[in-house]
C-alpha positions as a printed NumPy array, in Angstrom:
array([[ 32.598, 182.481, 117.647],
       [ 33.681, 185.447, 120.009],
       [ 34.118, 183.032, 123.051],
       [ 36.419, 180.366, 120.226],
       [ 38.556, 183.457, 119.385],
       [ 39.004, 184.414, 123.129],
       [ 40.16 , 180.872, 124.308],
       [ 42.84 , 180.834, 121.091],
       [ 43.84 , 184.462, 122.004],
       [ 44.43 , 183.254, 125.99 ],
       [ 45.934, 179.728, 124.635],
       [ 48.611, 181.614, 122.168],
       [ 49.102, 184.12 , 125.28 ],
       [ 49.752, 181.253, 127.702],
       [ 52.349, 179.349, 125.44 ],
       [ 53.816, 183.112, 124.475],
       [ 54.171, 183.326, 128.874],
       [ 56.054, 179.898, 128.928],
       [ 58.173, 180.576, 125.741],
       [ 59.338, 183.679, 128.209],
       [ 60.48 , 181.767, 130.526],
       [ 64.273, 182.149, 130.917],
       [ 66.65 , 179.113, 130.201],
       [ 69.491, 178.454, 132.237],
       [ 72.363, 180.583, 130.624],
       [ 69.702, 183.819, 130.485],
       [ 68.61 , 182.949, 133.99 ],
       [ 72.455, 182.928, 135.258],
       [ 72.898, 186.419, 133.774],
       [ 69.716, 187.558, 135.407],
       [ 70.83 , 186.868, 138.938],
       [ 74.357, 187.708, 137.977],
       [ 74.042, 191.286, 136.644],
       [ 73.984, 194.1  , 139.738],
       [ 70.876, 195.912, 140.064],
       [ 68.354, 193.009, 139.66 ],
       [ 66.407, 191.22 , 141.99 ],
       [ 65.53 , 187.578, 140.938],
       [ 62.126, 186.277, 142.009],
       [ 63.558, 183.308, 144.626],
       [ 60.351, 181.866, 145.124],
       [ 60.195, 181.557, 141.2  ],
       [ 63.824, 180.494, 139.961],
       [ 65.458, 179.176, 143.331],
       [ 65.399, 175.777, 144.911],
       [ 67.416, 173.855, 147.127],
       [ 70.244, 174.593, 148.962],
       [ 71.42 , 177.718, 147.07 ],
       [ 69.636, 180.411, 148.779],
       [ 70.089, 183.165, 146.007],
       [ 73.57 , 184.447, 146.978],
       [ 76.438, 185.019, 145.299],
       [ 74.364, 186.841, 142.746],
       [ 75.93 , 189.995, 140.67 ],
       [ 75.296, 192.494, 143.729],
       [ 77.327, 190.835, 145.889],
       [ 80.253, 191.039, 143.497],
       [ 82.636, 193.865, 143.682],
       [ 82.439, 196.294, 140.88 ],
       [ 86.118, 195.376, 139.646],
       [ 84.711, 191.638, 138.819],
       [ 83.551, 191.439, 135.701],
       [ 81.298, 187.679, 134.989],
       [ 80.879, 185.688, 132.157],
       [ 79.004, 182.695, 130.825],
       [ 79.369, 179.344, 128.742],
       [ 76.18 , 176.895, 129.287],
       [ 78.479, 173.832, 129.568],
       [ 75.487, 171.569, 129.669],
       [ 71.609, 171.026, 129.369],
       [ 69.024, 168.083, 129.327],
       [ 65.359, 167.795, 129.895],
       [ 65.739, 168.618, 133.496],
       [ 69.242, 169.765, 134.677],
       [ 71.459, 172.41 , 133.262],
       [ 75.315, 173.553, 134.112],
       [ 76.513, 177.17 , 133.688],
       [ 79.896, 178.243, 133.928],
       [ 80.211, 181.899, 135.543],
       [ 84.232, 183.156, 135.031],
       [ 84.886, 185.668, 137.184],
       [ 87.756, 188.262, 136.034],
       [ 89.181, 190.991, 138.11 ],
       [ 90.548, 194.201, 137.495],
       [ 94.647, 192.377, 137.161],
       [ 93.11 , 189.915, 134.581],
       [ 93.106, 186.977, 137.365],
       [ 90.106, 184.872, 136.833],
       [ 88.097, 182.542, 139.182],
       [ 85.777, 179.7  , 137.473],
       [ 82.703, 178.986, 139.318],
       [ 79.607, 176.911, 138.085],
       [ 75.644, 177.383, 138.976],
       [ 73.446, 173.985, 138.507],
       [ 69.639, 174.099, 137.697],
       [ 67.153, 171.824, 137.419],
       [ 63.359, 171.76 , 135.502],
       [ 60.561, 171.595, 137.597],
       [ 57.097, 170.598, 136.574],
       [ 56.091, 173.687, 135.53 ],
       [ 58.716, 173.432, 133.322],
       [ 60.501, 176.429, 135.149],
       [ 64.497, 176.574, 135.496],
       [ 65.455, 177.362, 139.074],
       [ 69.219, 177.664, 140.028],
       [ 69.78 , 174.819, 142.844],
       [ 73.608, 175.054, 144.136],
       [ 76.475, 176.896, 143.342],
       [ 79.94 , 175.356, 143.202],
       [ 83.86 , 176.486, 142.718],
       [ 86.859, 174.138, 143.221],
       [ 87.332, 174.476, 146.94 ],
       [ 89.658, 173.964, 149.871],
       [ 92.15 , 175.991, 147.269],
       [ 93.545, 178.394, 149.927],
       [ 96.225, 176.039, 150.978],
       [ 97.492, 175.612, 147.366],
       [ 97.47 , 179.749, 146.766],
       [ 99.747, 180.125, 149.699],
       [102.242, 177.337, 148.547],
       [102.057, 178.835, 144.792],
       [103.119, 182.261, 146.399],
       [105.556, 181.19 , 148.612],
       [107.329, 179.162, 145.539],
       [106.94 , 182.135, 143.12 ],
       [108.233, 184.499, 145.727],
       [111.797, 182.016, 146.152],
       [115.173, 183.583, 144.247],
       [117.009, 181.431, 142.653],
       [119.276, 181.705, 145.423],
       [116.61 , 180.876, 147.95 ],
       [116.049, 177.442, 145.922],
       [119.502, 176.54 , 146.011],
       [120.186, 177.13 , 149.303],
       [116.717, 175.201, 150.4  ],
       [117.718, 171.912, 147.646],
       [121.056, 172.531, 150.261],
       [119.465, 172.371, 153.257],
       [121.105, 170.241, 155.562],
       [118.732, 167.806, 157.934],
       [118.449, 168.553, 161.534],
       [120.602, 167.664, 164.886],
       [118.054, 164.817, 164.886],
       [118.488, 163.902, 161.29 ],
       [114.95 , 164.403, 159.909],
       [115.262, 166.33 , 156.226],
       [113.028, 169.44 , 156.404],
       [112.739, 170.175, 152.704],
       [110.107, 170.543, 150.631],
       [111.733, 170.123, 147.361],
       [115.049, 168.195, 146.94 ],
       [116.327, 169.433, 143.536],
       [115.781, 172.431, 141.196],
       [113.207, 169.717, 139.005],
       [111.206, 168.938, 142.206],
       [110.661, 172.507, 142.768],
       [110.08 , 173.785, 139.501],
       [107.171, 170.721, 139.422],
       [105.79 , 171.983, 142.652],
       [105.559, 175.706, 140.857],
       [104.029, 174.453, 138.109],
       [101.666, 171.939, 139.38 ],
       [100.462, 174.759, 141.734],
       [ 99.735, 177.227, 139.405],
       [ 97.908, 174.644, 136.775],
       [ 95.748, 173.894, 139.966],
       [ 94.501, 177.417, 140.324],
       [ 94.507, 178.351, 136.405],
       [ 91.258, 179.014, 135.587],
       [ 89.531, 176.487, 132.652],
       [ 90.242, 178.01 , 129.401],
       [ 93.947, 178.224, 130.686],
       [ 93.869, 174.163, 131.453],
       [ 92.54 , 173.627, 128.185],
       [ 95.312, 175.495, 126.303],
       [ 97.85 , 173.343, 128.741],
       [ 96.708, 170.202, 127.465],
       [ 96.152, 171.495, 123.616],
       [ 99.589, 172.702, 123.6  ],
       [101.008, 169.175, 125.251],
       [ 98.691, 166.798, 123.286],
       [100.784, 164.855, 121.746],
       [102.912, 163.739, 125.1  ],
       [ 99.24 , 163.668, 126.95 ],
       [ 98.258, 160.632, 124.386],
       [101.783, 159.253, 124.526],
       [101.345, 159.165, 128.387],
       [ 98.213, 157.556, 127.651],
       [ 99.235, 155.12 , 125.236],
       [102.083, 154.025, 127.465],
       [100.367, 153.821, 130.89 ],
       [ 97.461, 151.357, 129.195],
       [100.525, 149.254, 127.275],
       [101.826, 148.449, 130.779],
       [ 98.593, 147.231, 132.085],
       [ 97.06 , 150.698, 134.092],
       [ 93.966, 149.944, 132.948],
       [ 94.405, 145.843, 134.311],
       [ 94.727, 146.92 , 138.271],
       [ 92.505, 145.794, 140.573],
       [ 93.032, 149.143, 143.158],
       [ 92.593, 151.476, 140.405],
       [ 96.931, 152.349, 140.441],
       [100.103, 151.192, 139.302],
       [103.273, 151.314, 140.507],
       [105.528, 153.95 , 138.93 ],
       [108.466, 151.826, 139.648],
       [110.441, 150.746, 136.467],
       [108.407, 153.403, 134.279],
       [110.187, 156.636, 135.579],
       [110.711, 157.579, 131.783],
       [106.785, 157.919, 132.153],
       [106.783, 159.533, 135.813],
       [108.88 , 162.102, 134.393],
       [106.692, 162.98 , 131.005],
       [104.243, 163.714, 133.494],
       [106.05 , 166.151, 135.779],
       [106.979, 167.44 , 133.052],
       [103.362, 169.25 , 132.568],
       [102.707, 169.004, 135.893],
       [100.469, 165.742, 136.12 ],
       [100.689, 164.427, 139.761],
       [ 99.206, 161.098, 139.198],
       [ 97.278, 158.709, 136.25 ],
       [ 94.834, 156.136, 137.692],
       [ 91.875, 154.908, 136.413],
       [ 88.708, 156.61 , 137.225],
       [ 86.452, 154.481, 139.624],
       [ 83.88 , 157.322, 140.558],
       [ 82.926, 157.383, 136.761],
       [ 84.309, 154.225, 135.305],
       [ 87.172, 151.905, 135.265],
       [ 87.738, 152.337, 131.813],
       [ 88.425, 156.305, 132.014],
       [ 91.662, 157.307, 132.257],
       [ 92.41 , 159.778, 134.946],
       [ 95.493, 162.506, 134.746],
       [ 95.16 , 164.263, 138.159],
       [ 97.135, 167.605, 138.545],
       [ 96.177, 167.833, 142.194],
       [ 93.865, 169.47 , 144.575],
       [ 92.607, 168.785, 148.17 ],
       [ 91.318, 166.09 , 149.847],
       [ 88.285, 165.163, 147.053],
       [ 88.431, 168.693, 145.406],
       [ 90.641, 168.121, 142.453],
       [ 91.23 , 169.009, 138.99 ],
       [ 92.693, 167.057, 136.213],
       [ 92.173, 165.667, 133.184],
       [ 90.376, 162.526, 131.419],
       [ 90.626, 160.125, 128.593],
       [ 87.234, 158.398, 127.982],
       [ 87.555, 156.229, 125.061],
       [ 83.467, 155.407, 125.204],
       [ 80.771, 158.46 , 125.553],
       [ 78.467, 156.391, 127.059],
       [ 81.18 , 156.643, 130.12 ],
       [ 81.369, 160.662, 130.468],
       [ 80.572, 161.085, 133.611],
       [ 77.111, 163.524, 134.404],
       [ 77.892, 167.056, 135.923],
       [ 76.507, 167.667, 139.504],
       [ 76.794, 169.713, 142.615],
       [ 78.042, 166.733, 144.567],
       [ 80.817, 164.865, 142.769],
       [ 81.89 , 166.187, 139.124],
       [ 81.218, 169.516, 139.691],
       [ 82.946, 170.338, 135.701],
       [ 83.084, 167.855, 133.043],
       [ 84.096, 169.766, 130.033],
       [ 84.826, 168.781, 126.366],
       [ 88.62 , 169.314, 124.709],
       [ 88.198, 166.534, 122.016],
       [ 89.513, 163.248, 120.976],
       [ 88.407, 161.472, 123.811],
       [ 89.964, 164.385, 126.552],
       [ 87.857, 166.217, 128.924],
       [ 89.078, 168.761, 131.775],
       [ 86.977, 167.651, 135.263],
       [ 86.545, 169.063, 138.802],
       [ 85.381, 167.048, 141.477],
       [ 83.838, 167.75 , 144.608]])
């Protein structure tokens, strides 16, 4: 009887052990608060090799976390980093399960290649109105080539905007698209009435729709195609990026077609409703 209640007491003290075990969004906040060492050999795998973690961040960043997703065996946790000015950086940490049914924190991801797009956005913010003018102005060169970057106050107030909505961090996007709904579906709507959704190269021409092309610039969408990484029946509203690191915005009409997150492609696929989701790639 002593040796039955000893095997019980070690079983309920095993499962006790594994309920312990931290899940993805209390692992993140382990590694992510200063002062604390995380076991690597026990919650790290793959290519991220334990760094950033919270002591490598400066004390004027403050982190904080949303578990964006979680299966059986991968997880997703957003990690918004906000300085001491209120400017915030979005950054995501990916896990997977093992088979000791442990978490461990595999790669680490932020939109990248964004540098480019900062110093654009603060050489546009930094122009007086003045400045613009005399740039939209601009005469070409002794060999005729046409030097400017923007060709009329519209063209550069899109290139402001569009530059900042690329940096914004995710709740800002969000609130973007809530407060423009109604024109995002009626882009939507329109686009798919003139056969976007029929092309065989995954665009259309914007030719004869520039009632359309303009809705869009007019909060800051760069392009509308339909998504062929995920599927051809998702709608795509890219606001720009670099090379394949881009943010934007998508219509999937079926949930079967929302696209998986992952350290290698869709870095951020993230739920607004009705169909919309904000997405990162990668």
């Amino acid at each position: 009887m002593k040796r039955v209640c000893i095997i019980i007491t070690l079983s309920i003290f095993i499962i006790n052990c594994k309920a312990q075990e931290p899940g993805p969004l209390a692992l993140t906040k382990k590694i992510f608060s200063r002062g604390s060492s995380t076991d690597s050999s026990k919650y790290i795998t793959g290519e991220y090799k334990a760094h950033p973690n919270g002591n490598d961040l400066p004390h004027s960043i403050k982190p904080s976390f949303r578990l964006l997703d979680e299966d059986a065996i991968s997880a997703v946790v957003n990690i918004t980093l906000t300085d001491s000015t209120g400017q915030q950086l979005d950054t995501y940490l990916y896990f997977i399960k093992d088979k000791s049914n442990v978490w461990k924190a595999s790669a680490f991801r932020a939109l990248a290649m964004t540098g480019i797009i900062g110093a654009v956005n603060q050489q546009l913010k930094s122009l007086s109105g003045a400045q613009v003018d005399s740039i939209i102005h601009l005469p070409p060169d002794k060999n005729g080539i046409d030097h400017r970057d923007f060709k009329t106050r519209d063209e550069y107030n899109f290139m402001l905007g569009n530059t900042t909505l690329v940096l914004a961090p995710d709740d800002t996007l969000i609130a973007h698209f809530k407060k423009n709904k109604a024109l995002f579906n009626s882009i939507k709507d329109g686009l798919i009435a003139k056969g976007i959704m029929k092309t065989t190269d995954g665009t259309i021409s914007m030719k004869d729709i520039d009632n359309i092309k303009a809705q869009m610039h007019s909060i800051f969408i760069d392009e509308v195609m339909p998504d062929n990484e995920s599927s051809t029946n998702n709608l795509k509203f890219m606001i720009g990026g670099v090379l394949d690191n881009t943010v934007g915005y998508m219509y999937i009409k079926d949930k079967n077609d929302v696209p998986g997150m992952s350290s290698s492609l869709f870095i951020l696929v993230r739920k607004i409703g009705d169909g919309w989701y904000l997405f990162k790639t990668t």
